[in-house]
N, C-alpha and C positions, 0 to 999 in steps of 0.2 A: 030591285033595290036592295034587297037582303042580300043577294048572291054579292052584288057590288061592296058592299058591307065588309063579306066573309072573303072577298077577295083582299080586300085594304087591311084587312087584321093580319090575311096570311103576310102580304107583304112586308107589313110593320114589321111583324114576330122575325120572315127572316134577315131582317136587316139586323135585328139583337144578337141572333146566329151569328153572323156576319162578323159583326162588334165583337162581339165575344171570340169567336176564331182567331182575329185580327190581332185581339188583345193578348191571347194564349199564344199566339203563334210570332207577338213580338214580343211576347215577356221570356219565352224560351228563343228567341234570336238575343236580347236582350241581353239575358244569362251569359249565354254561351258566349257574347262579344265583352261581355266582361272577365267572362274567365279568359278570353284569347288575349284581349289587353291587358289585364293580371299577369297573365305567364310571358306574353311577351316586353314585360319590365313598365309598361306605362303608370302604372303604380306604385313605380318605386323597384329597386332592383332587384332581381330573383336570380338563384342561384343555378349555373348552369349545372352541365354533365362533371366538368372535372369538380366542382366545389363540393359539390353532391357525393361523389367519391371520394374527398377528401375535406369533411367539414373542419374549420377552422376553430380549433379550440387550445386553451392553455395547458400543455402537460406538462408535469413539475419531472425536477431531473429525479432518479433514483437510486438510489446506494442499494448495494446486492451484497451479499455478507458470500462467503463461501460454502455456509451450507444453504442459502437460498433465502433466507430470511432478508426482509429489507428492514434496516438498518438505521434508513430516515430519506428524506425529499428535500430538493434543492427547488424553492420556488418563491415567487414574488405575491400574489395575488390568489394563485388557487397553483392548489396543493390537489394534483391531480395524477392519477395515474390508469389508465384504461385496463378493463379485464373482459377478456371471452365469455362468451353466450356460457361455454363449458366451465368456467372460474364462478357461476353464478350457483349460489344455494337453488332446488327444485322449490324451495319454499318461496323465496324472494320474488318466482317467476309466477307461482301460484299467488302469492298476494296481490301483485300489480294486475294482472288480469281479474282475479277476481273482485279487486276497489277500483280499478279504472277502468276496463273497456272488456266485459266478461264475454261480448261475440269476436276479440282480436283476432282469434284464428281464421273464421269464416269472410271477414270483409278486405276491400282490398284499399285501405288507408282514410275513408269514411266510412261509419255506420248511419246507414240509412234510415234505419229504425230510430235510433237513437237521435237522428238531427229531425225528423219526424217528430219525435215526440216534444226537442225541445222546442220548435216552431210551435205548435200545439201550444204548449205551457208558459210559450213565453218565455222561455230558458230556465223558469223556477225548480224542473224536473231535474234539470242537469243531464250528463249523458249524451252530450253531442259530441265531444272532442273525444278521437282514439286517442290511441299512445303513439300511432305515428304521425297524429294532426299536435301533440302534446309536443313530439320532439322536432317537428319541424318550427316550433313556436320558440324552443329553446335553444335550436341551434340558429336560426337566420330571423328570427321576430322579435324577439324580446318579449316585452310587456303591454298590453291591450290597454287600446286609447277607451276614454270616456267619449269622444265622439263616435253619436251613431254609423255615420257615413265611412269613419277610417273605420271603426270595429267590424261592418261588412265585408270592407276592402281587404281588411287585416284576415279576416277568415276566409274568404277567398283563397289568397294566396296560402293560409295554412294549408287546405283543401287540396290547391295545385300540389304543394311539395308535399306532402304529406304523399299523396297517390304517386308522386317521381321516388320518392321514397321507397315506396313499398315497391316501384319497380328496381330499384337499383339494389337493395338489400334482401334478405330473406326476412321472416319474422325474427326469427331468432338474434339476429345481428342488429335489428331496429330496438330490440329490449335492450339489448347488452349497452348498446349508444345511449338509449334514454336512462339504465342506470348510470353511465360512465358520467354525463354529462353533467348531472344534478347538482347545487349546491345544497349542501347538507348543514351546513354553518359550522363555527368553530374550527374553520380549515378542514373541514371536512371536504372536500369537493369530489364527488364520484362517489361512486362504491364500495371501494376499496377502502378508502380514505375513511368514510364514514363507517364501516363495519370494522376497522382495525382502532379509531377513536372511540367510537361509539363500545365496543365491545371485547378491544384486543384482541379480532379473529378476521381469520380472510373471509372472502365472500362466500367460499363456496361451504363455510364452518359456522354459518347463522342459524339460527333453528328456527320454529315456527311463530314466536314472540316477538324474539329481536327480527324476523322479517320482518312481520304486522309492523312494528316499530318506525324501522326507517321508512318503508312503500306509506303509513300511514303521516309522513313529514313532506311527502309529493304535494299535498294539499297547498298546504301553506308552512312553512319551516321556519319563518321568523317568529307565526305565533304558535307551531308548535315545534318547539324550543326544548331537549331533555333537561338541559341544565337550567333553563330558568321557567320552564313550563310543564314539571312533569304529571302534575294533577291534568293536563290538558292533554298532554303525550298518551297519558295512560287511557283517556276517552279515546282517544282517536285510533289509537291500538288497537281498542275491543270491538270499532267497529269495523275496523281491518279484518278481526276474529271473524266477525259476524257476517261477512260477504265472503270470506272462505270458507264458512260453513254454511251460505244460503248454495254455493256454487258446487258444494260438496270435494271441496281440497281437504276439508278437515270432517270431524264428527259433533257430534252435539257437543258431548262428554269432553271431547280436548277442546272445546270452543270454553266451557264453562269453565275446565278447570284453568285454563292460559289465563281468562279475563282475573282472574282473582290474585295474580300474583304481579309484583312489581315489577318494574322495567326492565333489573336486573344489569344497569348499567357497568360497565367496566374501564371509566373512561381514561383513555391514555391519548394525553394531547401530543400532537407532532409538531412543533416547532423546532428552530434553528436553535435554541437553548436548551432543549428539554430531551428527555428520550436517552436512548442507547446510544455510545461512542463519540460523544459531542466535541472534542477535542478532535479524533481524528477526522471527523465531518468537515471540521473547520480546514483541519489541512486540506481536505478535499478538495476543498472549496477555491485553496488556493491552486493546489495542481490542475483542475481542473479549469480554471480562467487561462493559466500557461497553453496549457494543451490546445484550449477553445482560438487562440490569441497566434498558435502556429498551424492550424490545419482548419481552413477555411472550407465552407461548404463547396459542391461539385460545381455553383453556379457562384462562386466568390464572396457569397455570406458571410457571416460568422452563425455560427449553432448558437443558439440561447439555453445558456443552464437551466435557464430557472421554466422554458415556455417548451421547448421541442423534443422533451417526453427522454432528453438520453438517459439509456440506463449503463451504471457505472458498476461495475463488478468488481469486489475489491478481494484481497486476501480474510479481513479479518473473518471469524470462527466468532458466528451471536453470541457461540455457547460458553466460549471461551473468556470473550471480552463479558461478558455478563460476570464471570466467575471471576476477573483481575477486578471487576469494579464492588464487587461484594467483598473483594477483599480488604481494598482501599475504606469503605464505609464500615467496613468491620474494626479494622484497629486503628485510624488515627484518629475517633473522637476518643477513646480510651487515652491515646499518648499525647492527646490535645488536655483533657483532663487533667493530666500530670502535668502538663506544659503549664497553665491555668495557675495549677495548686502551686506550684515554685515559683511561678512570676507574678505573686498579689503587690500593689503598688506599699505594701507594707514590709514585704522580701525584699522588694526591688522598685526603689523610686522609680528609674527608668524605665519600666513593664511596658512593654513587651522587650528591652532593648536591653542587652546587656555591655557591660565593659565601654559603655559610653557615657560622656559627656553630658550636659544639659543642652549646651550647646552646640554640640554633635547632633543629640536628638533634635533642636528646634530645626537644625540645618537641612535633617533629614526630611523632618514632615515640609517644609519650604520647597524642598525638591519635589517631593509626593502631591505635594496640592497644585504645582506648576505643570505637573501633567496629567492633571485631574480632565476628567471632563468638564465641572464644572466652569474650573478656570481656562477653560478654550471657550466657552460657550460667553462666559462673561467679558472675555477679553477682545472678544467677536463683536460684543454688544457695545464696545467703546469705554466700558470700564477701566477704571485706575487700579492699579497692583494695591494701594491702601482698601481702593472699597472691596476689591475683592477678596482681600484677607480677614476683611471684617465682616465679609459674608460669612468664611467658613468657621466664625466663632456665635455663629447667631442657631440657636436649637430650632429644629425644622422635624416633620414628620418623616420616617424612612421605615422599609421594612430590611433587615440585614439578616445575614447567615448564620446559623447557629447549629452545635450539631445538637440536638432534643430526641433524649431516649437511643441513643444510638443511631440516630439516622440523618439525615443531610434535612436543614429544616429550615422556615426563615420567621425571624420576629417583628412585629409594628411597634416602633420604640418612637419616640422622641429623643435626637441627641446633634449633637453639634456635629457639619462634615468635619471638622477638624478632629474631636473626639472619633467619630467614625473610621478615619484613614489610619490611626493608632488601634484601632481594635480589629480591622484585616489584617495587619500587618503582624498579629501577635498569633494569627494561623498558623500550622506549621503545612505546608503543600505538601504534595507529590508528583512525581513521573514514573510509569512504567511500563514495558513495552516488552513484547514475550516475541519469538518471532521462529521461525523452524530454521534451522542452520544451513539445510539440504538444497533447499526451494528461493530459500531468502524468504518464503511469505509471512509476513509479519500478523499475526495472530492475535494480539490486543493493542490496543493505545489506550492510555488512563492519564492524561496531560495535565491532571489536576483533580482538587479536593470535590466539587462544583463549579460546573462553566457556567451560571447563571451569575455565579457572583465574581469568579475567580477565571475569567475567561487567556490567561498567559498561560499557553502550552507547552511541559513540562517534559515533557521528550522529545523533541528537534527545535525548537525555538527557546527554551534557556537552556540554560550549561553552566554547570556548576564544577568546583574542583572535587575531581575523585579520589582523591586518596589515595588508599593503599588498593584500592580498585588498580591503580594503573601498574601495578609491581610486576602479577603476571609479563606484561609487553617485556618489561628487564627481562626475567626469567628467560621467558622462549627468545628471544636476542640472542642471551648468553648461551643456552641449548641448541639452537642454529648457527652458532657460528665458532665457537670453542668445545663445541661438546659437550657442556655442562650436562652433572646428572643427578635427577634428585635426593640420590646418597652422597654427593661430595659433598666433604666435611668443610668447614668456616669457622673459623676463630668470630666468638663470640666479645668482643670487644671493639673499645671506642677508634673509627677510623675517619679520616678525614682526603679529602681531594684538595690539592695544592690550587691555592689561588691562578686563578688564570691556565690552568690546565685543559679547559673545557669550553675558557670566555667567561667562568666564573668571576667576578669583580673581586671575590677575596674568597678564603678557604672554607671551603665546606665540610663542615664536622657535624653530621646528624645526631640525634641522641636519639636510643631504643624511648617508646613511649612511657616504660616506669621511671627514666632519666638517668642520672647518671651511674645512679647503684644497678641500674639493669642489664650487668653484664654477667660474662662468665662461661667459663669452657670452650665448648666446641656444639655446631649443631649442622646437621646436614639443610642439604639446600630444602626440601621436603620439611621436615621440623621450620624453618626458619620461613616459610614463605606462612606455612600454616598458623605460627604466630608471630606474622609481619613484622619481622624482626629488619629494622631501618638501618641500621648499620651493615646485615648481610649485604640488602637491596643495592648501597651504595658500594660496595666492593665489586659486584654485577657491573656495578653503570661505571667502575671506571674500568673494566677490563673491557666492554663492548663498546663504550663513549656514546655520549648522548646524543648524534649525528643518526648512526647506527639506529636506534630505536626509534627514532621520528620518522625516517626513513622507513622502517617496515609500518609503523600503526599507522602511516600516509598510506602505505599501499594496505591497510586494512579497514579503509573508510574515512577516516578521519580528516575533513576539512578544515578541524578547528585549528588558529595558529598557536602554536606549543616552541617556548624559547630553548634556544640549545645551549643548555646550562643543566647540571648535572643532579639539583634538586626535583627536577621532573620526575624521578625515581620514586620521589617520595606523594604524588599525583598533586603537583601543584597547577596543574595546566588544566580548564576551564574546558569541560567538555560535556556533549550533551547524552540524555540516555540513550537515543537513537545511535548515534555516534559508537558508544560502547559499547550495544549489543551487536551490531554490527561485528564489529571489530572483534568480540568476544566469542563470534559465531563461525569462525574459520579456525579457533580450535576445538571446534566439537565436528566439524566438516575438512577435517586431512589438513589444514592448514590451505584450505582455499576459500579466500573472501568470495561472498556470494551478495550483491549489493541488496539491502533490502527494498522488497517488491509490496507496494499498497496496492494498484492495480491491475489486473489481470488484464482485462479487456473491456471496451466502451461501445455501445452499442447505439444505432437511432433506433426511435420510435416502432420501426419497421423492421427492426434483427438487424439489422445490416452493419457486422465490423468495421468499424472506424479506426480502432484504435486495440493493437495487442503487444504484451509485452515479450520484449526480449532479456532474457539474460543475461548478466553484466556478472561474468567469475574471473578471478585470475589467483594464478597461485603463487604466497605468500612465504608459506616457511612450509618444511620438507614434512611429508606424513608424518615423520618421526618424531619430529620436534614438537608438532601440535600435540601430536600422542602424551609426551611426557611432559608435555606442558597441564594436560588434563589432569594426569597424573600427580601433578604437583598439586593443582588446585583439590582436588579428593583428598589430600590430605588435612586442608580447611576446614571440610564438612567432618571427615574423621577425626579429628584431636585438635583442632584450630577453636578459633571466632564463630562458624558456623555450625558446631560441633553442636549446639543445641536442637539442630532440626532433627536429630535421632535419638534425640532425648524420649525416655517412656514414662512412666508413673504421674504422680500427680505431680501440676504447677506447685510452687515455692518462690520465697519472694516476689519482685516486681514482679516473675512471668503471672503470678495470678491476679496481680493488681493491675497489670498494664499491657501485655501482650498476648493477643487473643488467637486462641487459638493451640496456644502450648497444652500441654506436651506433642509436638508433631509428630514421631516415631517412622522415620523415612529410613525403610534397610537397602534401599537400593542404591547403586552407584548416583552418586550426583559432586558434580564440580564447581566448586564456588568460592567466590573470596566478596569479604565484609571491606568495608571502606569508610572513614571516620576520620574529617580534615580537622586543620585547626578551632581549636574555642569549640568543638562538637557542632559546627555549623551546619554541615552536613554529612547523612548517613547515608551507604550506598550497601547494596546487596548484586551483587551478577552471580545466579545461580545456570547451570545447567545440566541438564538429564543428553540424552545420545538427539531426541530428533526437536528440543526445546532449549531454547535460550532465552533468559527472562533479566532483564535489569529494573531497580529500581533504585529510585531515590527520595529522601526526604528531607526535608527543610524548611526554614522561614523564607520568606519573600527578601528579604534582608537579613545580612550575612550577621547580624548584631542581634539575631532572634535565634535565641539555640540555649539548649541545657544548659544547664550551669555545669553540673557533674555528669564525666561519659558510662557511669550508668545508665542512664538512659539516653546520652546523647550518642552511641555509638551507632555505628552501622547495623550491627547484629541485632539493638533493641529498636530501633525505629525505623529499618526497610525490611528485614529479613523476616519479619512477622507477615508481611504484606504476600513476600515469597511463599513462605508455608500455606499459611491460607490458600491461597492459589494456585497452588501443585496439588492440596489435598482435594481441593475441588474436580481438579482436571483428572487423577486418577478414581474420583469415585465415578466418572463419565465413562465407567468405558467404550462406546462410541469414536472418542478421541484417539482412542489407542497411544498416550502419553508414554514412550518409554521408560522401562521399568529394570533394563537389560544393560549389561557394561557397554562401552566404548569402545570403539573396533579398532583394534592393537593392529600394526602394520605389520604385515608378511617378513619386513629385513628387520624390525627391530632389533639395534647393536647396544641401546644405550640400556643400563640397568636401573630399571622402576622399580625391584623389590629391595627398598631394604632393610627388610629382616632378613635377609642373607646375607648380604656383608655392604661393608657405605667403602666408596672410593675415597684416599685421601688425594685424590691430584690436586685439586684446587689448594689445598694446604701446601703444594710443590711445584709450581710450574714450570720452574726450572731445573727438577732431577735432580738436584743437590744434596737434597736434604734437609734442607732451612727452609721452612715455610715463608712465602712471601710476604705474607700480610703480618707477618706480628712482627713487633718491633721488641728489643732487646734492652 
């Protein structure tokens, strides 16, 4: 009976065996037919072999400066640009392994131990997910459901890709994705983004703080936040510290002393508004939709600026444009100042507006509020032209532009948009554009005061009239095609061109700028360009006719339409600074236009040339001519208008009150002519050295916003300050290697440039007689 007994127990017991086998041996079939129906998509779609090899992510376009610095990003959503395992600081690499997954090197996409221990604890240990179960959750999962049954399902499948992961990539290349991929907040997205925001440095230039920093925002980055959470940043930091130094990346001593210091933030945000070159970005922006709009992908796409990571390599020099825009914020809040102090509504009813009306001025602001924003937004909304006018007399809150302490700044005012459109408008702007004469590559763009507030770009999109900026064109005309030579002599008196000789509508009789007592003697063509003497100019334009010179500044760039009528002489024709440094850059290069060049080559994601430029030269006027057209303009800088940039000693008058930067003391060769149209509306400076060409311009928004008196409304006080600054920058660079060396004289030169030797008088005879032409009896 006993034995019966101990026989029925053994039986029971191995039927438990049994159960139990059954149970382990269906919960491991179990397993494994969930992972088989996880991977093979029954739960939702998983990412094959090519996806894998090519994860789907947003990459922002990129601007590439010439010396390699980027510039800014072209992007919608994230602001992304990927960097190499080798682009990664040793420290960034050491933080993530030591706060996230400290066996990464040993495991291959799971840690064993670590999902061990969280099953164990209930996941309260933490410690289950690697960095490539991390990034397979960021690149194909998203965000973890509160359901228990998808959160297994969901970690499943991290598990699967996670381990397709780790076979498809190396470790190294699986970090570099999981930093690339991150959002960082504040447009931060990636690595790059975030250490050049976060700290204004590349990745590979972080140190062991600012890594803890960002690897410590992997956690959670909404709530830890630099800019709005930095008491929580600075926790989560230290204990970034504190796992680099339980892991031994760091020492006690640098763990103790790192916690104790602050973030050390450097933050430079990247947006479309903000940052370095924002004018020329904006043109970017446009050539590049052109570009994108004719050269479709290999499979008939179109390339996405803003998502498929193109990198765009442009001409400009970081270092350069850094130095035209310090220059620009250096002097016009000083001649804004002045501008200000002369136009108080107690100087000038009209302020900002001179030489107008009441009702000029209402007409104007009626015109200004009709292409407001706001008035398209209201007008969108089914509003009446009454309510919307008595929108913009109603005070609202706005924050507006102002320059504060010398710098570009903005204030929280309450004021009427009406009031508001009269107080931009009393800015005085800029355009300027530096560009190599050899290359064509154009080297800065500065299209404005601030594109936050002042977004109309001031080098190829307006154009203004040049002045005595366009006389040079006369000159080399006259030198290319009569021979003119900087020592021919000119009767310095009043001359006029017969009605209708040219299409003029009636006779044109210029007067010299002191009027009509400003004549007398004789002065070589060199004396006479150097102080823009307008009646020589006009002796030029009738002997060469103003068909003539349209004709070459057409083949020197010039798209703008310029009437042929003989006061164009004196720069009444509307042109832009693009336009004029162009143009102005074929005589410092032999007298061969060289078109100017913003981008070199475009590149995808992957290196692969898309897009490289070609050179566009043709030649213009004879080496000779350019030569002594140079020649002419050197004499500007030496005893002319521009005569002050080699001024030494201390500033005196205005220059100490308003023009920064005086005394300039430049002893080297440079060629330039000042430009100063009617009412002082606008001031123009086109300077140039042998392998730089720089124009600028300055003015109101409206042609009724300018000095009163051309002391300061002239060329020479309100652009050529902007020049000086800007050349003194580029040669304390030496890096740039800015020429510093004369102008390379042609092998035939026949025409004579010196004269302190003796001045020709042909021009006083052109027909061998003996009677000078041009004077009347």
């Amino acid at each position: 009976m006993a034995k019966n007994n101990k026989t029925a127990e053994t039986q029971d017991f191995s039927k438990y065996i049994r159960w139990f086998w059954w149970t382990f041996t269906g919960g491991i079939v179990f397993v494994i037919l969930i992972f088989l129906l996880a991977s093979w998509g029954l739960f939702g779609e998983m990412p094959d072999h090519t996806v894998l090899e090519n994860p789907k992510t947003n990459l922002a376009g990129e601007i590439i400066s010439s010396d390699g610095k980027t510039l800014g990003k072209f992007y919608l959503n994230d602001n992304r640009t990927p960097v190499s395992y080798e682009d990664l600081s040793q420290n960034l690499v050491d933080a993530l392994i030591a706060t996230e997954d400290a066996r990464y090197r040993s495991h291959s996409g799971i840690d064993a131990l670590g999902t061990l221990r969280a099953v164990v604890k209930l996941g309260s240990g933490g410690g289950a997910s690697t960095i490539s179960q991390q990034l397979a959750k960021q690149l194909f999962h998203g965000e973890g459901s509160t359901n228990i049954v998808e959160r297994v399902l969901q970690k499943v499948k991290e598990w699967i890709i996670a381990i397709r992961l780790e076979r498809q990539y190396t470790k190294e290349e699986i970090i570099a994705q999981y930093f690339n991929i991150y959002d960082f907040l504040n447009n931060a997205d990636g690595i790059r983004s975030a250490s050049r925001i976060y700290f204004g440095k590349e990745p590979n230039e972080l140190d062991v703080k600012e890594s803890a920093m960002l690897v410590g925002m992997f956690q959670n980055s909404a709530l830890y936040n630099p800019r709005r959470n930095p008491v929580g940043v600075k926790n989560r930091r230290n204990v970034v510290l504190r796992q680099m130094e339980k892991y031994d990346f760091i020492d006690e001593k640098t763990k103790d002393s790192l916690q104790k210091t602050d973030l050390g933030l450097n933050y430079s945000p990247e947006s479309h508004r903000e940052g370095i070159a924002t004018y020329f970005r904006t043109y970017l922006d446009g050539f590049m939709k052109d570009w994108i709009k004719n050269n479709p992908k290999p499979d008939g796409t179109k390339y996405s600026l803003y998502n498929d990571g193109l990198k765009i390599y442009t001409t400009i020099d970081s270092r350069m444009q850094k130095y035209a825009e310090d220059a620009v914020e250096q002097h016009m809040p000083r001649l804004q100042a002045e501008f200000f102090n002369q136009n108080t509504p107690t100087r000038n009813p009209t302020a900002p507006f001179l030489d107008l009306k009441k009702e000029e001025v209402d007409a104007l602001l009626l015109r200004s509020m009709k292409q407001s924003e706001r008035w398209r937004i209201m007008k969108a909304l089914g509003k009446t032209e009454k309510e919307i006018q008595e929108s913009f007399k109603k005070p609202t809150h706005m924050s507006v532009f102002e320059w504060k302490d010398g710098k570009a700044s903005e204030k929280d005012t309450i004021m009427r948009p009406m009031d508001s459109i009269r107080y931009y408008k009393s800015f005085l702007r800029t355009g300027m554009m530096s560009m190599d004469p050899q290359t064509g590559h154009v080297k800065a763009w500065v299209g404005g005061i601030n594109y936050r507030h002042f977004q109309y770009d001031m080098v190829k999109q307006g154009k203004r009239q040049v002045g005595s900026t366009f006389k040079p064109f006369v000159y080399s005309a006259a030198i290319d095609q009569i021979h003119a030579s900087p020592c021919d002599l000119y009767p310095d008196t009043p001359f006029c061109i017969e009605k209708g000789k040219y299409g003029n509508v009636e006779d044109w009789c210029p007067q010299n700028s002191g009027g009509a007592n400003d004549y007398g003697g004789t002065r070589t063509l060199k004396n006479a360009l150097a102080n823009s003497v307008n009646t020589i100019t006009a002796r030029l334009m009738d002997k060469v006719g103003p068909q003539m010179v349209i004709d070459m500044v057409k083949k020197l760039g010039v798209e703008s339409d310029i009437p042929v009528v003989p006061s164009i002489a004196l720069g009444t024709a509307d042109l832009s600074v693009y336009e004029m440094v162009g143009a102005y850059a074929a005589f410092a290069n032999q007298g061969v236009y060289t078109k100017p060049v913003m981008v070199t080559s475009i590149e995808d994601k992957n290196g692969t040339i898309l897009y490289q430029f070609k050179p566009e030269t043709r030649d213009v006027l004879s080496d000779e001519a350019a030569y002594v057209t140079v020649k002419l303009l050197e004499g500007v800088v030496e005893s002319g208008s521009g005569a002050r940039l080699r001024r030494t000693g201390e500033p005196y008058g205005i220059y100490k009150e308003v023009i920064t930067g005086f005394p300039y003391g430049f002893t080297n060769p440079i060629a330039g002519k000042t430009g100063t149209t009617q009412n002082q509306s606008d001031g123009w400076f086109m300077g140039m050295v042998p392998n730089l060409v720089t124009g600028v311009w300055v003015g109101g928004e409206e042609r009724s916003v300018h000095f009163k008196s051309i002391t300061y409304g002239q060329g020479a006080t309100m652009a050529l300050p902007i020049w000086g600054l800007y050349m003194k920058s580029c040669y304390a660079d030496k890096d740039l290697n800015v020429s510093i060396g004369d102008f390379e004289a042609p092998a035939n030169l026949s025409i004579n440039v010196d004269c302190s030797i003796t001045s020709s008088g042909n021009a006083m005879d052109d027909d061998s007689d003996g009677i000078p032409d041009d004077l009347s009896f």
